[in-house]
N, C-alpha and C positions, 0 to 999 in steps of 0.2 A: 506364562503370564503376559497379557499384554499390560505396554508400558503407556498409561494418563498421558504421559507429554507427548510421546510419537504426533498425535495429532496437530498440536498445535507445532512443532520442528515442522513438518510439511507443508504446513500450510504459511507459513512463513519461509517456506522455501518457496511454494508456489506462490506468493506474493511477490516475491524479487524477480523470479523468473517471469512473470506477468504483466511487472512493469517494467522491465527491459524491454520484453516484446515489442509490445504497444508503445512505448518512448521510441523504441527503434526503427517503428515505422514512421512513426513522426517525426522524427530528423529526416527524413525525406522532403518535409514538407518545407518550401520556404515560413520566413517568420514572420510574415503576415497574413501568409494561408495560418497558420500555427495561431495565432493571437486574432483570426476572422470571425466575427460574428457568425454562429450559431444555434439552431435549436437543440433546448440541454435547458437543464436546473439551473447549469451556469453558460455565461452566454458566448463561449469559445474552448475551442480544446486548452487554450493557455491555461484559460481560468480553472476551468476544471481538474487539470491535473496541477494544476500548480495548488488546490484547494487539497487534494488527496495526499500530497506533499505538508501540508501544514498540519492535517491533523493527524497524520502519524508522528511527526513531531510532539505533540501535545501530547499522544497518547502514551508514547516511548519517556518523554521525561516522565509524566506519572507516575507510569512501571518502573522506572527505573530508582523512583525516589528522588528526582530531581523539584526541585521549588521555581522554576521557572514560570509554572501553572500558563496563562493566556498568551505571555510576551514571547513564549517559543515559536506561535505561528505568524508574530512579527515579520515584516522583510521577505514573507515568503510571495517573489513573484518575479521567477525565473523568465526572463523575453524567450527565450531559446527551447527546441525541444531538446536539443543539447546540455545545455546546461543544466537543464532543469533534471536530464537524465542523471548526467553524474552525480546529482544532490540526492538525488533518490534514490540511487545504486548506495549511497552512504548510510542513509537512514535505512535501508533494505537490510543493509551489513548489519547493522548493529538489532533491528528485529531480530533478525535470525539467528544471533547469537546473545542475544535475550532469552529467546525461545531454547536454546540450546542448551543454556542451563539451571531451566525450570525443572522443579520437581514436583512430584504430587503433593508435597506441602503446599509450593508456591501458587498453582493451580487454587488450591482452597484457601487461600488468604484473602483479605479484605484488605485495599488502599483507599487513600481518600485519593478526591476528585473536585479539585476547586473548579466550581459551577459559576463565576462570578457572582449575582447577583442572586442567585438561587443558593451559595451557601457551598460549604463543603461536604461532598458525596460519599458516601463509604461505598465500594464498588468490589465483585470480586474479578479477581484477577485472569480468570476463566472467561466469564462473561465478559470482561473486556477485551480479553485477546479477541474472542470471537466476532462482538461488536466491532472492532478493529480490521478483521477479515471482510467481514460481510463488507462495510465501508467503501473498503476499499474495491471489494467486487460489484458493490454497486456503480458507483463511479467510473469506474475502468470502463464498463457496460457505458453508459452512457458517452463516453469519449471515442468507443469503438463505432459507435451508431454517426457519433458524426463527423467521425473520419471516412466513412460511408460517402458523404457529400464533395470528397476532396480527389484531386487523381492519386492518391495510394489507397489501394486495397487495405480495409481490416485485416489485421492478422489472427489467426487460430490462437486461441487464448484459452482452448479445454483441453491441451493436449499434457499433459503433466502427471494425472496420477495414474491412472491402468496403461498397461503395457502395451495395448492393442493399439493404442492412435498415439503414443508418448512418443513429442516432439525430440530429437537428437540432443539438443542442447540441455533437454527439462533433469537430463541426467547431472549435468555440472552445478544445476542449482540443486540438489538433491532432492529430485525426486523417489519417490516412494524405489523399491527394486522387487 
């Protein structure tokens, strides 16, 4: 039998390992190459990963039952690709072992989702992991495109789940085997 959660544990494996990557090639960057006007949704890599930082914030209190709702993406704007790495390596930790003790029940649960001005959301837990996923792979995407514009190379960011191109490392975040 395959087991409902497997997918979402991987995918929050490959969410840590993907923002390691990508953070790691930007600590390469000084921190006003890192916080430089860009084209992007948002208007430097600071802001944009510092934005993909806050709302996993937001979405992990949710999941987690936390009543923090809007004021967890507070204070989030890390100067450093540094700093900002360790924060995310944090909130990374605790996805991942979110996701590591989900069940096919929790999967099928409904939370709410304080919307501010739109009211309280009932949401499933499923769809939001995934919403969450996607988010964040949108984002990343976009960060990688305009680290394109800087002297360090984008990093290989698909190397994680099949075995044929899986990065060395994608094994310690656990990737699939």
């Amino acid at each position: 039998m395959i087991d409902p959660v497997a997918p979402y544990r991987a995918l929050a494996a490959n969410n840590a390992w993907a923002n390691h990557v990508l953070l790691s090639a930007c600590e390469a960057l000084p921190d006003e190459d890192f916080a430089a006007e860009r084209t992007g949704f948002f208007p430097s890599l600071r802001a944009t990963l510092n934005h993909i930082l806050s709302v996993d914030r937001y979405y992990l209190d949710v999941l987690e039952g936390g009543a923090e709702g809007y004021a967890v993406r507070d204070d989030v704007d890390y100067p450093s690709a540094r700093a900002l790495k360790a924060a995310q390596a944090e909130q990374d930790t605790r996805l991942t072992a979110y996701c590591g003790g989900l069940s096919a029940d929790d999967l099928a649960r409904d939370i709410a989702t304080d919307r501010r001005e739109d009211g309280v959301i009932q949401e499933n837990v499923a769809a939001l992991l995934l919403h969450l996923f996607q988010h964040q792979i949108h984002h990343r995407g976009q960060a990688h495109a305009m680290l394109s514009s800087t002297a360090v190379a984008p990093p290989q960011l698909d190397e994680f789940f099949i075995r044929y191109d899986r990065a060395p490392d994608a094994v310690t975040y656990g990737a699939p085997r």
